[in-house]
C-alpha positions in Angstrom: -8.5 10.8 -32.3 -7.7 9.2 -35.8 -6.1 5.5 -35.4 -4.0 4.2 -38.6 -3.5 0.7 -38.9 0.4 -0.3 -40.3 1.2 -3.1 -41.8 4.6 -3.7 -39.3 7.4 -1.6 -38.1 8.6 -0.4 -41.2 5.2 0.8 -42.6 4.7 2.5 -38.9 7.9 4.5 -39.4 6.7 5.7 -42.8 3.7 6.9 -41.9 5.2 8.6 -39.0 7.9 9.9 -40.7 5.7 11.5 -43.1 3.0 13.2 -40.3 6.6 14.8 -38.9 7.6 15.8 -42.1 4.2 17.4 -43.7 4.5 19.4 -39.9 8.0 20.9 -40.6 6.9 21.3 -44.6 3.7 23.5 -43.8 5.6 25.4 -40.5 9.6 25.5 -41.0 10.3 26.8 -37.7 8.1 24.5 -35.8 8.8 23.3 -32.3 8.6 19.8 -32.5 8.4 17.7 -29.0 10.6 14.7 -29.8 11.1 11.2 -28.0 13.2 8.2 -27.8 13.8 4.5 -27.3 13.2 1.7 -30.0 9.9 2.4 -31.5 11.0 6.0 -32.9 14.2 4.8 -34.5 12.9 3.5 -37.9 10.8 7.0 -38.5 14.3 8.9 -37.6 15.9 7.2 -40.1 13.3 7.7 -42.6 13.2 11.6 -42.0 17.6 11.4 -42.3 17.0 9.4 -45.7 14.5 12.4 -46.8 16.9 14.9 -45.8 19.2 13.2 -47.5 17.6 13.3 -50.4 16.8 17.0 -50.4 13.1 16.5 -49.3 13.2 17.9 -45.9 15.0 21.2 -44.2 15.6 21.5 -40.8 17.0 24.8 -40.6 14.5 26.4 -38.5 13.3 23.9 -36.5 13.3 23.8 -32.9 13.2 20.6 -30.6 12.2 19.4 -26.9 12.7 16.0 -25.9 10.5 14.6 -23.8 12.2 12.7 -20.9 15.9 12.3 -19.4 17.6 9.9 -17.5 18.8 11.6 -14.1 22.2 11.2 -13.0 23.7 10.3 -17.0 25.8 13.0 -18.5 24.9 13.9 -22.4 28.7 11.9 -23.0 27.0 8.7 -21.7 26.0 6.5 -24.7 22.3 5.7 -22.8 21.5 9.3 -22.7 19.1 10.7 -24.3 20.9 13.2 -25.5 23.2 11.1 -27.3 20.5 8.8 -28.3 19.3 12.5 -30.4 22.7 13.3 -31.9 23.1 9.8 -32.7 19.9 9.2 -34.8 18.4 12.6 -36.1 21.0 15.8 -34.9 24.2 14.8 -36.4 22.3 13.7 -39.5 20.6 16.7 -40.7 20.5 20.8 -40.9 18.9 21.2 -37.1 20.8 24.1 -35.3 22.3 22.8 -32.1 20.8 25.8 -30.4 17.6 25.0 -31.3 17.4 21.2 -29.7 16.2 21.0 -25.8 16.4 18.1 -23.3 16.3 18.1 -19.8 19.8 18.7 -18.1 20.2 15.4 -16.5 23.6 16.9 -14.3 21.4 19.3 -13.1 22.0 19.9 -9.0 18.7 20.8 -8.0 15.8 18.7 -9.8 13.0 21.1 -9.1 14.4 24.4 -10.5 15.5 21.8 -13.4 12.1 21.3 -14.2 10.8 24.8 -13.5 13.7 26.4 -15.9 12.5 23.3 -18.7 8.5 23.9 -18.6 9.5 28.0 -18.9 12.2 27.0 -21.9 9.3 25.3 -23.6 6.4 28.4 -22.2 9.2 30.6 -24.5 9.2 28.4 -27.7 5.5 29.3 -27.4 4.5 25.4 -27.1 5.1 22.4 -28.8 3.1 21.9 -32.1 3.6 18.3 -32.8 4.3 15.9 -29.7 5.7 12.6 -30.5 5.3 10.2 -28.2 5.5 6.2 -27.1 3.7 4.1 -25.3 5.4 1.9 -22.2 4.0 -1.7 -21.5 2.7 -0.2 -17.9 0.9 2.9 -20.5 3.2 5.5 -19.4 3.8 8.1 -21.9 7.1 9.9 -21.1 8.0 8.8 -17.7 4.8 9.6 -16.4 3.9 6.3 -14.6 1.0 4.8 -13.7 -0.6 6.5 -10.0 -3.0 8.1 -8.4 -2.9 11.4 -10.0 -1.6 13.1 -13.0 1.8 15.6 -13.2 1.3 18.5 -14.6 4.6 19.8 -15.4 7.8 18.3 -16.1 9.0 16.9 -12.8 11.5 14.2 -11.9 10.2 10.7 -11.0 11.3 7.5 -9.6 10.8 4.8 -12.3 9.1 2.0 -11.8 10.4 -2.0 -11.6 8.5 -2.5 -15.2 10.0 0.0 -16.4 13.7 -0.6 -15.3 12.8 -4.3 -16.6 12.2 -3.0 -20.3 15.0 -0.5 -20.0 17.9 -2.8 -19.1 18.5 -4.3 -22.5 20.1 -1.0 -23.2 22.2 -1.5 -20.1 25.2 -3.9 -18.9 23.1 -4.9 -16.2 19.9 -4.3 -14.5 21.7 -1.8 -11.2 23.3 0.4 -14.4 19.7 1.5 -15.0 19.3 4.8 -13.4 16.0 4.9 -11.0 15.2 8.2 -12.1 14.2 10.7 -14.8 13.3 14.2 -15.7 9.9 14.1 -17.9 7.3 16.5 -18.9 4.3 15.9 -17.1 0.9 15.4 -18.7 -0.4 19.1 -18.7 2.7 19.7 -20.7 2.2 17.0 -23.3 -1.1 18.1 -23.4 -0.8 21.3 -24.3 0.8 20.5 -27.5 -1.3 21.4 -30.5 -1.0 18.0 -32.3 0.0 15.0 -30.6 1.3 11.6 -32.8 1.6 8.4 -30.6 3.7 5.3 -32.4 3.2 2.0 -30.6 4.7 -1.6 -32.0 4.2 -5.5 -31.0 1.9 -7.8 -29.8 3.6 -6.7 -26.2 1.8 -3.6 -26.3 -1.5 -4.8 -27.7 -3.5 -4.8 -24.4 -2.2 -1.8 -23.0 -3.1 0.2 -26.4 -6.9 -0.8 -26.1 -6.6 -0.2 -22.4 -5.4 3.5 -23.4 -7.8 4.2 -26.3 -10.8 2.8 -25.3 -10.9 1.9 -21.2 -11.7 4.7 -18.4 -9.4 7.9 -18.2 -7.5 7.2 -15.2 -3.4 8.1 -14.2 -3.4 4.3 -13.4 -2.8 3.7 -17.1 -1.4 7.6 -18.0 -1.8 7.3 -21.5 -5.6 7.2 -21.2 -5.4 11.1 -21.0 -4.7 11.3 -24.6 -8.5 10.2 -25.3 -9.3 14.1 -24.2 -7.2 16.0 -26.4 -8.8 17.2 -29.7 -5.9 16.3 -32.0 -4.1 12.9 -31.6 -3.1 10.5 -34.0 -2.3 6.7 -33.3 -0.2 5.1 -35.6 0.3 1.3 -34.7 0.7 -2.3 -36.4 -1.1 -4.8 -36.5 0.2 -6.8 -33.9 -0.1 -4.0 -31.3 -4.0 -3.6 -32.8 -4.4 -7.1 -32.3 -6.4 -6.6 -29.4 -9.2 -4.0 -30.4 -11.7 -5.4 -32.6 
């Protein structure tokens, strides 16, 4: 595991952007397993400015996200499938046919996930995995329990999670209470993984993750027994590991 210290958010998104980028320079039609919510928004908009600029192609790329809300259609402005178009699809050269989520209208939840862990078996795998980290140390919307999933299921979200999620919400009860995620075999079968995490907030829960026992009560833990992740975070969520 290989920890880099940013300055702040904006020095975090750089050096994430530029991980994502180097991975779609070196392998054009690389599958890249992408994710959402606040802390990835500055890098997307540092990889858009790069396309922008004529330093990135993303032609022949192909995309998984990594968790959707159940129950919200893609039209439904907290979905993560708008979240994509809104920040990264409808700003550069992806193909449309070539980005993945979860089908959050999906009638049957277990033949959901089934059909998305064989979608990603027929990509061939996901080379780089970007991920966050939650204040309870889930990664995806694997929560903290007693064991670890290992394929993409749908789970029931917990209060601390539906707490940090609201702000994106009229109100608390708009917050749907459940959500199709990969499970940690999946993410950890990606060949490289890149975790982002920002704010004092998340300080204890990082050195929790990195450096306390490997247990599904804080899920991101796992991470400390793959052979290829990289931690990007700033100072204020270091602030906690000597």
């Amino acid at each position: 595991m290989i920890i880099y210290r940013a300055k702040d958010y904006n020095d975090l998104s750089r050096k994430a952007a530029n991980i994502i980028s180097a991975q779609v320079i070196m392998k054009p039609n690389c599958v890249l397993g992408l994710a959402t919510g606040s802390s990835p928004e500055g890098m997307y908009a540092q990889l858009v400015d790069w396309y922008n600029k004529g330093d990135l192609d993303f032609a022949k790329v192909k995309s998984v996200n990594l968790d959707e809300y159940r129950g919200l259609s893609r039209e439904n402005e907290q979905s993560y499938y708008y979240f994509m178009h809104k920040h990264l699809f409808d700003k550069v050269n992806i193909d449309m046919n070539n980005t993945y989520l979860p089908n959050g209208l999906a009638e049957d939840p277990e033949e959901e996930c089934r059909r998305y862990d064989a979608l990603i078996e027929s990509l061939g795998g996901v080379d780089l995995q970007l991920l966050g980290m939650g204040h309870n140390g889930h990664i995806g919307f694997n929560e903290p329990g007693d064991h670890y999933d290992k394929g993409t299921h749908c789970v029931d979200l917990q209060q601390s999670t539906i707490e940090a999620n609201k702000r994106f919400f009229a109100s608390e009860d708009e917050v749907p209470r459940q959500a199709y995620t990969m499970g940690i075999g999946t993410i950890m079968k990606a060949k490289k993984i890149l975790v982002i995490v920002s704010g004092a907030e998340k300080a204890e829960i990082l050195k929790e993750a990195l450096y306390g026992p490997i247990t599904p009560q804080v899920p991101a833990s796992v991470l400390q027994m793959h052979s290829d992740v990289i931690v990007i975070a700033d100072e204020a969520a270091l602030s906690a590991i000597k």
